[in-house]
N, C-alpha and C positions, 0 to 999 in steps of 0.2 A: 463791746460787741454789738449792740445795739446801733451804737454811729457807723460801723465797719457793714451792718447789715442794710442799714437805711441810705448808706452810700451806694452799695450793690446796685438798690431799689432804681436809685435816680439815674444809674447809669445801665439799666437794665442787663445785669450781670446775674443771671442766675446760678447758679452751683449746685448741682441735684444727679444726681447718681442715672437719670432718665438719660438729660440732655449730652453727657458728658460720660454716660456708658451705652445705655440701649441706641439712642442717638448715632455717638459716636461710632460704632462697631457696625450700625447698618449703611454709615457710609461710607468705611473703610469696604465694609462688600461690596457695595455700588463702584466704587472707586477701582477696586480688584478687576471687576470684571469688567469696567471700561478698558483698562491700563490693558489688561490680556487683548480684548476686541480689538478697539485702534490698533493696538501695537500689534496685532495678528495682520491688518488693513493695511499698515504700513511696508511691514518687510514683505506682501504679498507686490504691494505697488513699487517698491526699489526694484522687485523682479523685472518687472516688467519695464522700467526705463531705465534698468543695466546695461539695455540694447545699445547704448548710449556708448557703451565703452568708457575706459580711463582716458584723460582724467575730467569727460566732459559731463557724465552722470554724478561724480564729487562734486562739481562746481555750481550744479542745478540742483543736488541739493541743500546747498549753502547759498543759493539768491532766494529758494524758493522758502525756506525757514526764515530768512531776513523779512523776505516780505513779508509772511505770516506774521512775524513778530508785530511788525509797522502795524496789521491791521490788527492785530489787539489792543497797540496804542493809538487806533482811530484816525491812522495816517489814510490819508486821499488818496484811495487804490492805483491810480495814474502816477500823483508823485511819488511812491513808495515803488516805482518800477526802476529809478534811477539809483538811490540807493541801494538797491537789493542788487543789481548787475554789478555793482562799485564795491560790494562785497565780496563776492561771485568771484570775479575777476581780481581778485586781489594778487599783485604780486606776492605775498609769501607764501600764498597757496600753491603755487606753480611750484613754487621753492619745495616746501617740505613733501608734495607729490613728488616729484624727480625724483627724491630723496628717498625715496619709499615708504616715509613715514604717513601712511592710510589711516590708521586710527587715529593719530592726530587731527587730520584732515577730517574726518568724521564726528570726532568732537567737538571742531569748532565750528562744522556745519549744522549739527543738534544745536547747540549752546543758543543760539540765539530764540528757539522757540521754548526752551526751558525759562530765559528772563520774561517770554511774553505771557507765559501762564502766570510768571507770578505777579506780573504786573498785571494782568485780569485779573487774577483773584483780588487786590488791592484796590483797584480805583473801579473794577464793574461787578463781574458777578464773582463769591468768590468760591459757589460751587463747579461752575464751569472753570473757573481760574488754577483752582486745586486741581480737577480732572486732565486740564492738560501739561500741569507743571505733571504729574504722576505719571503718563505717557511718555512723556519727554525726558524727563529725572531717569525715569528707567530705559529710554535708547542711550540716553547719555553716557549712563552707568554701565551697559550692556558694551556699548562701543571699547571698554576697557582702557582707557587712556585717564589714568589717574591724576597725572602730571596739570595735565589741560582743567580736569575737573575739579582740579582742587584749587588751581587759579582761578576758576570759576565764578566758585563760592563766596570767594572776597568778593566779587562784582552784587552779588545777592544782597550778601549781610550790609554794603554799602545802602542797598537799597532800601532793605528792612527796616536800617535805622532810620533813615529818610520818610519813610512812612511811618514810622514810630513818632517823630516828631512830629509830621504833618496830622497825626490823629489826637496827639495831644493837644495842640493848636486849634483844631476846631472840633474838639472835644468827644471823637469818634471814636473812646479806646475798644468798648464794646465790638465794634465792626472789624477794629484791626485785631484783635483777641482770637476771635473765632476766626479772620481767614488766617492769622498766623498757626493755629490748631488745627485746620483742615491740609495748607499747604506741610504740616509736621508728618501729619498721616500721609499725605501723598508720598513724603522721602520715604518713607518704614516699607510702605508697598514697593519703592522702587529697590530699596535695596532689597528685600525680600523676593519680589521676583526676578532679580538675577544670582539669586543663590543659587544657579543651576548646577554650576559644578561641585557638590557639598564634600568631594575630596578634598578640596584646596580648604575650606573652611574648615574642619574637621577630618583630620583623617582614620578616627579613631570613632567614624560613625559606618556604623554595619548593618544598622535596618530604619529606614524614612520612607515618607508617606510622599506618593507623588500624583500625578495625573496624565494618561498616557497621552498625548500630541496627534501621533500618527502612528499605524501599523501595516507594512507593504511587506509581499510576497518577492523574493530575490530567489536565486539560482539557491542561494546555502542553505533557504531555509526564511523563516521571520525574520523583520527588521523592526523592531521597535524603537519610536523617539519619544520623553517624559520630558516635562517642564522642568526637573528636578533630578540631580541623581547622585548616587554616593559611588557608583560603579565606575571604577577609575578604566579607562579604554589604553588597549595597550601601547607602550610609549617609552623613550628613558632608557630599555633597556629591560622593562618588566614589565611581565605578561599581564593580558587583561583580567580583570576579578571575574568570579562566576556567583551563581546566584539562585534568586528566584525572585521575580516579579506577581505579586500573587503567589500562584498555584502551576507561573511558565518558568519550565528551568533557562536561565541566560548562560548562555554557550560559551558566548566571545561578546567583546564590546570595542568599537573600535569609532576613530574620531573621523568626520568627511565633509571638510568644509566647514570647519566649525562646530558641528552636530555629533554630537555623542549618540548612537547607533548601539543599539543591544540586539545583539541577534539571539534568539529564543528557538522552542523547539513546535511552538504552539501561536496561533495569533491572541492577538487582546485588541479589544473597542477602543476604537479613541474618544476619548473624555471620560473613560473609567477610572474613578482614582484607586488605586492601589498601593497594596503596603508591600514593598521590597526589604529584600534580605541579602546580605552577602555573605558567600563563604568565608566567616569572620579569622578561623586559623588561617586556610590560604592568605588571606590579608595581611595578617599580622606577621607569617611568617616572613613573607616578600618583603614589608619593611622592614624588617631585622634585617635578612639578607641585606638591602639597597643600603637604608643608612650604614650597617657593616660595611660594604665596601667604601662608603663616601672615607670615611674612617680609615680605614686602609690605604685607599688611594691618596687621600690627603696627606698623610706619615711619609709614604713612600716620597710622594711630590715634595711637601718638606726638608726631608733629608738630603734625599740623591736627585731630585729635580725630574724625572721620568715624570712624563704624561700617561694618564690613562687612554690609551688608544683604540680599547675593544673590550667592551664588556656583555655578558650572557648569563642569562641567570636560567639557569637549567632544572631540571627536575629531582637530582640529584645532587648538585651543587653549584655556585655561580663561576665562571671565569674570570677572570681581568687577566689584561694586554698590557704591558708597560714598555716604555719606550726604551729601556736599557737593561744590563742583566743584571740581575742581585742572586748569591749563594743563596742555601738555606742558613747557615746562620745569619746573614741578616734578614733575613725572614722570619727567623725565629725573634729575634729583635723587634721586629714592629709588631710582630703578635703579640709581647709583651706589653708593646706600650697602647696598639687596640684596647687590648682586655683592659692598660686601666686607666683610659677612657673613658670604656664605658661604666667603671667601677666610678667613676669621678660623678655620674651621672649629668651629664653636660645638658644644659636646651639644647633642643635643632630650632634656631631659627628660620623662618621660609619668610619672603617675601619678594615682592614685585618694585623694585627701582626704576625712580622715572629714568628719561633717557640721558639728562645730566648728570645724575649720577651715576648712573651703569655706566655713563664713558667715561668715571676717574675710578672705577671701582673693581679693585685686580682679584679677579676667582681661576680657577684651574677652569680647563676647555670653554677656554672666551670665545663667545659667535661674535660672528658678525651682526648680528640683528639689534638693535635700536631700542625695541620697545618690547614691552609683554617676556620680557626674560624672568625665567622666577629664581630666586636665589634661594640656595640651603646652604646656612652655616651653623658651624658646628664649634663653636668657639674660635679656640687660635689654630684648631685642628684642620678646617678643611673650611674652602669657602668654593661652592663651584653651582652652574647653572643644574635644575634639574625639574623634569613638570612631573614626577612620581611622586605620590605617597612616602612620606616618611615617620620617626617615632617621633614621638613628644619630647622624649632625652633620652640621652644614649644608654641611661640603665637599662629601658626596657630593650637594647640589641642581645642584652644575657651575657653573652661568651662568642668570641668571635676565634675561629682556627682554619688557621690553614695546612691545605692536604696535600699538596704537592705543587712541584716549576719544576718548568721544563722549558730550553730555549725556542723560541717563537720567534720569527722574524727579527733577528736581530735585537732582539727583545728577552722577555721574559714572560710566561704565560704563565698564571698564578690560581689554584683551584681553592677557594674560601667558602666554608660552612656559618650560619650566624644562626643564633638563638635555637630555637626548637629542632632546628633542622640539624643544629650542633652536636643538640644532646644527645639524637638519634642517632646520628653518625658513629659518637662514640658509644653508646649501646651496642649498636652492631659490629664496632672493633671487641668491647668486651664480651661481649657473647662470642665471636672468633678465636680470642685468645685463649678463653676459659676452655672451648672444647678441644682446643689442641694441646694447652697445659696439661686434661687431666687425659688426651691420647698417648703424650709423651711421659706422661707420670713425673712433670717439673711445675716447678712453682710458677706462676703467670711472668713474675717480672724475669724468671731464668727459662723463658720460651724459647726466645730471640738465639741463645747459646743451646738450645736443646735441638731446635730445628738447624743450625747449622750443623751438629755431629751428624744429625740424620743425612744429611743433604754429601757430607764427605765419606758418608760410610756407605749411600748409594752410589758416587761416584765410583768404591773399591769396585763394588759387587757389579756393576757396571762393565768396568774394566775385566774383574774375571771370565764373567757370563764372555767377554767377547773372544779371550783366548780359549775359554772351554768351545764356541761355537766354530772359530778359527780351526780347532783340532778334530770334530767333531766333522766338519766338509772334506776337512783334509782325508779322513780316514775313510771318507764315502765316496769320496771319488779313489783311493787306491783300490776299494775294496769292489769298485764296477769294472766288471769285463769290458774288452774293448772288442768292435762292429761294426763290421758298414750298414749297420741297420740304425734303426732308433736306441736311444738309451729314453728308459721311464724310472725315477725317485719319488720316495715318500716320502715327508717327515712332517711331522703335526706342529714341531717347535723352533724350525728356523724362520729366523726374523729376515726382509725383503734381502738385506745386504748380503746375511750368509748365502741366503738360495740362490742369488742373482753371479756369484761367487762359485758356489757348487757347481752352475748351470756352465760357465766360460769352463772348468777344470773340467766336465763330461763332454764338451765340442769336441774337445783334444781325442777323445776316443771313441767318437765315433763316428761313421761316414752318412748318415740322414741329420734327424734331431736332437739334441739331447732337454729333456721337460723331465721340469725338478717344480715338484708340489707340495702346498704345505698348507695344513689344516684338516676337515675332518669330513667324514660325510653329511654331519647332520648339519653342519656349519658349512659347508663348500668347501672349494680349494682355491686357493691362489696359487696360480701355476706362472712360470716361468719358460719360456722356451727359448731354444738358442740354438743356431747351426749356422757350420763353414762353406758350406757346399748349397744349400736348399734358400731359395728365395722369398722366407716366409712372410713377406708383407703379401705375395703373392698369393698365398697357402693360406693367408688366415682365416678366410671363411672356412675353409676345409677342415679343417684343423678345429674349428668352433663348433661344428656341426657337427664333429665325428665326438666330442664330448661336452654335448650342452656349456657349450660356453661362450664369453663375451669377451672381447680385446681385440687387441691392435700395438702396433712398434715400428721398427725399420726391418731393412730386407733382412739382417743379421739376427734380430731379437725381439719377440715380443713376448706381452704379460694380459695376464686377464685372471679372469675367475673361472670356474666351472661347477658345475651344480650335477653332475653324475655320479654315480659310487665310485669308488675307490677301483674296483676287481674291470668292470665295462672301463674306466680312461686307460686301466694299463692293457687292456685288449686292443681298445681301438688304436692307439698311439702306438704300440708296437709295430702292427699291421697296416701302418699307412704307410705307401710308396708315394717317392716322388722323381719327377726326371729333373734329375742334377744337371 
């Protein structure tokens, strides 16, 4: 221990909880808040030479990072101008722009000033070295091109080792210790400040600590943007989370340009940090839902090869679109092998494939897009694109059922409940069945058989009530005098069909109108009028006015209401003339 100490000594290696905590941690904050500043400096400055358009603003930021690189390695500002355009100007850059691959292009116009920080941290200073490998580590990282970055990093470690030798050799391990330890902290800050979107990293987090960016006044209300956020903005097919920021409730969250947007009902200060919360059920439920249908949709796709064509995930229960039609017993079939599924409790894998692989890698609703595709699979059950929230594994989707299809487009439109939203579902079928069981006084499982006898023994009584009503007009129209005046009836209990009925059998006998009523004074009357002779489209204000009433018909027949007693309509309608 003593040689192991005395060795330290000579190579000035301290070890001390100061240098290596207190130390440490106040240049990770130094380092925080540069990486925020520049990097706030930067995507301020790309604004403004976007002017540039595609693909000439790409290219100058890829000579203009070359260069910089050069002048970290103390190239002669003049000579580093031909290199940097020879960069620039690279044919496969044109190539993968055309192509539309942009964040490509983006990361390998960063890449070059991410090697110049580390090679200033290495051979000059290696707190400035560190500061801008940490700005750069993190656009790098930001720009989201994994692929590129991770080619990258072989080019680093190349160098690291090269410096590792070079400081054994002239005996600098001390110098190379500490900037390998600073450039360590700058990676942790870079990845940590683009944990912006902490749905993708967790989606099983429902309250984090953020700091607010910006707050702007829109037509809908606040827009709030955080450094940081768990609030998944709506997307996929499901809706956005809701919440509370602080003590601001979030409405809607929605994505514009990259930027995750919280619309709120209140403002917030920018650079206030704040603890958010989400509506943690709402959350949980949605992913039960979504992964449910991935489930579903996968089975179906499996079997009978139907695409998912249209999905909705509603308030009451989700939709799917399938591209062919399936009965309910094969429906009831994959609800069987959903449920076990999710009984098997499967991982949901999620992940982002570079672009090599996404283009050998076969999932249900293939894009066409390149890059930043995120994949959810689900074993051998379902593999397909998706940027929503999902479960951990498919125990936690509980029970998946489905409530109804019905043909859609050539198709099949499929109505599925999952987890909480399942359970309720069927609460509220049992609560239905149980109060009709104990109205019919039958066992719950012999409803089904109890509400049919009901249903055939309304049709009797149906049926009779209508030859009793049939008999009933019959005997009211023999039992009316016939007149070249008006005919007026009463009856409290014919239904529109008999009255309308009675009214044609009293035209026959009489020579003005015949008006057949039915209902009560306190209630009104639905009245019917009808005549051979008299033009009552004509008549009908007359007619409306002589008994507070409303309606209208053709010249032969009209109906309405009336709101007079009983004793005044049969006065006034008797007593109205008209010229035939």
């Amino acid at each position: 221990m003593e040689k192991f100490k005395a060795f330290c000594k000579r190579k000035n290696i301290e070890v001390s909880a100061k240098r290596y905590g207190i130390d440490a941690l106040g240049a990770m904050a130094q380092g925080l808040f540069c990486s925020l500043l520049i990097g706030t400096i930067i995507k301020t400055l790309a604004r403004v030479f976007y002017f540039l358009g595609q693909p000439a603003s790409l290219i100058f930021i890829a000579m203009a990072m070359f260069f910089f690189m050069l002048l970290c390695m103390r190239f002669n500002p003049w000579i580093g101008i031909v290199p940097a355009l020879a960069y620039g100007f690279s044919t496969y850059f044109f190539i993968i722009i055309g192509a539309g691959h942009i964040t490509k292009m983006l990361a390998l116009a960063f890449a070059p000033m991410l090697f110049g920080g580390v090679y200033y941290a290495f051979r000059r200073n290696m707190w400035i070295g560190a500061a801008l490998t940490g700005v750069f580590a993190t656009i790098e990282i930001g720009v989201n091109h994994p692929q590129i970055t991770y080619y990258f990093l072989f080019i680093l470690i190349a160098f690291w080792v090269n410096e590792l030798v070079l400081s054994i050799r002239k005996r600098i391990l001390p110098h190379f210790a500490k900037a390998t330890g600073l450039l360590a902290l700058a990676a942790v800050l870079a990845v940590g400040s683009n944990a912006g979107m902490l749905y993708y990293i967790d989606s099983h987090m429902f309250a984090f600590e953020a700091k607010v960016l910006d707050c702007r006044r829109e037509k809908s209300g606040w827009v709030v943007t955080l450094d940081r956020t768990a609030f998944f903005p709506e997307g996929g097919g499901q809706l956005a989370d809701t919440g509370y920021i602080g003590s601001v409730r979030v409405t809607d969250v929605q994505e514009r340009g990259g930027e995750i947007l919280h619309y709120t009902d209140a403002p917030l200060e920018p650079g206030l940090a704040v603890s958010c919360r989400l509506d943690a059920e709402q959350r949980l439920r949605r992913m039960q839902n979504h992964s449910g249908e991935h489930i579903v949709s996968g089975l179906i796709h499996g079997k009978y090869g139907y695409d998912n064509v249209g999905f909705h995930m509603g308030a009451e229960c989700m939709t799917i679109d399938f591209s062919g039609e399936l009965d309910w017993e094969q429906l009831m079939d994959i609800e069987q092998r959903a449920n076990e599924t999710v009984r098997a409790d499967i991982p949901v894998h999620v992940w982002f494939p570079d672009a090599e692989e996404l283009a050998q890698l076969e999932y249900r609703s293939k894009l066409e897009l390149t890059e930043n595709v995120r994949i959810v699979e689900i074993g051998d059950i379902d593999r397909c694109a998706c940027c929503a929230p999902h479960v951990s594994r498919t125990g936690e989707v509980g029970v998946i059922k489905i409530l109804d299809c019905q043909r859609h487009r050539g198709g099949v439109r499929v109505s599925v409940v999952c987890g909480m939203d399942a359970v309720e579902d069927y609460r509220a079928v049992q609560t239905g069945v149980t109060a009709v069981s104990r109205a019919l006084s039958a066992k719950r499982g012999e409803v089904a058989a109890a509400v049919c006898r009901i249903l055939d023994e309304n049709t009797r009584l149906k049926e009779r009530a209508a030859a009793l009503s049939a008999e009933l007009v019959r005997v009211k129209a023999e039992s009316a005098a016939g007149t070249d005046g008006n005919i007026c009836v009463f009856d409290g209990i014919l239904d529109e069909v008999a009255q309308r009925e009675l009214t044609n059998l009293l035209m026959e006998k009489c020579g003005g109108i015949s008006a057949v009523f039915s209902g009560s004074d306190k209630d009104g009357w639905r009245y019917i009028i009808g005549s051979k002779t008299v033009d009552l489209r004509r008549e009908t204000k007359r007619i409306n006015a002589a008994i507070n009433g409303r309606g209208g018909g053709t010249e032969r027949m009209i109906q309405g209401r009336a709101l007079a007693e009983r004793g005044y309509i049969t006065s006034e309608i008797l007593s109205l003339k008209f010229d035939c």
